[in-house]
LOLONU-70764 format. One record per residue (C-alpha): x, y, z; residue number from 1. Coordinates in steps of 0.25 Angstrom, whole numbers, plus 5000, padded with zeros to 4 digits. Last residue first. Layout:
<atoms>
     X     Y     Z    k
     X     Y     Z  NUM
...
</atoms>
This chain:
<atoms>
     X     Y     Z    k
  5017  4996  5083  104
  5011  4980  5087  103
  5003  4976  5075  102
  4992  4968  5079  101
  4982  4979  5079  100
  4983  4980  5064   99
  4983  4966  5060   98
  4970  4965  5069   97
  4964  4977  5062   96
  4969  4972  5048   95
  4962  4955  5054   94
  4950  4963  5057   93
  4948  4972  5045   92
  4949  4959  5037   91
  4938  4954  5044   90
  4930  4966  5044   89
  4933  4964  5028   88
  4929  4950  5025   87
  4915  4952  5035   86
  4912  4963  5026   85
  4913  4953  5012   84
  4904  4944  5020   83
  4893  4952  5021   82
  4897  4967  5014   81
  4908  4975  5008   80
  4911  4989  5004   79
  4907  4997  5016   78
  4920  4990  5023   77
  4928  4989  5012   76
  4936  5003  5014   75
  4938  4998  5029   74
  4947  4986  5021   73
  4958  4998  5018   72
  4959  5004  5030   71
  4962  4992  5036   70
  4972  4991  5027   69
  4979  5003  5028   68
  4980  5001  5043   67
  4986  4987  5042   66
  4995  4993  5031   65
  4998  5005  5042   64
  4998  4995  5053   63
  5011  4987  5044   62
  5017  5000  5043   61
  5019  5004  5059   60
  5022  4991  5058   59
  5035  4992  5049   58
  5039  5004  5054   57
  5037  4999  5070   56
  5045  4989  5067   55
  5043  4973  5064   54
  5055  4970  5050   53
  5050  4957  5042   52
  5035  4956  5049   51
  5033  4972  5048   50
  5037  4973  5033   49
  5029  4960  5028   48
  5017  4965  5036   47
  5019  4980  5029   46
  5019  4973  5017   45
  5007  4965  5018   44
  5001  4976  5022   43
  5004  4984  5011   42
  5000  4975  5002   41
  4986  4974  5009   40
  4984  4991  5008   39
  4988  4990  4994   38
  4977  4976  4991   37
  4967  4985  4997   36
  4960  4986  4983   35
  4962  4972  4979   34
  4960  4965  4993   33
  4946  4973  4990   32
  4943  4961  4979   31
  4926  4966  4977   30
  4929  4977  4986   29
  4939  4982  4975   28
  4934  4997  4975   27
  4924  4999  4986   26
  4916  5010  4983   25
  4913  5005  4969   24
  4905  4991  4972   23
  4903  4983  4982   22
  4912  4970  4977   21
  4914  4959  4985   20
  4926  4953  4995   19
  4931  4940  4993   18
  4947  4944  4991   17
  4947  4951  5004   16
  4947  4938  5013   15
  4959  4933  5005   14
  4967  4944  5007   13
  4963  4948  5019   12
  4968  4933  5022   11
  4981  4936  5016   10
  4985  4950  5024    9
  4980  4943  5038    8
  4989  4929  5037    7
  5001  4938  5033    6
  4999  4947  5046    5
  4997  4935  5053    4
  5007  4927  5047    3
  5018  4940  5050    2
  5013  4941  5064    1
</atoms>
């Protein structure tokens, strides 16, 4: 799980880094992996902590990163457009799927 957890974290961070801008009501769409790049730490740490020590704490944290994320990328949705909007549903995918997989 820890590689796939690892594998998802960097390839949203790739994906994220060609979106465009659409103005003031989305701050950072042009680079949004700069204004959800908290939420993305978090989870990253959160993955870190539940790989090196599984409990219930420790997952129960890792949803609420995965939960905090998603969250985070639904603030794009109205922002982005064509190619841009396809990026993000698939990110919202792989945090979904990231999410369900988590067994607590």
């Amino acid at each position: 799980m820890k590689f796939k957890n690892l594998f998802f974290i960097f390839s949203f961070i790739l994906v994220s880094g060609f979106f465009s801008s659409c103005g003031d009501d989305c701050p950072f769409a042009s680079n949004y992996i700069q204004g959800l790049s908290e939420e993305i730490n978090v989870l990253s740490g959160a993955s870190m902590n539940y790989d090196n020590d599984p409990t219930n704490e420790n997952c129960s944290a890792y949803k609420t990163a995965y939960q905090s994320l998603i969250d985070g990328l639904l603030t794009y949705e109205d922002c982005l457009s064509g190619q841009d909007l396809v990026n993000l549903e698939f990110d919202l995918e792989a945090a979904q799927n990231g999410l369900n997989a988590l067994p607590c």
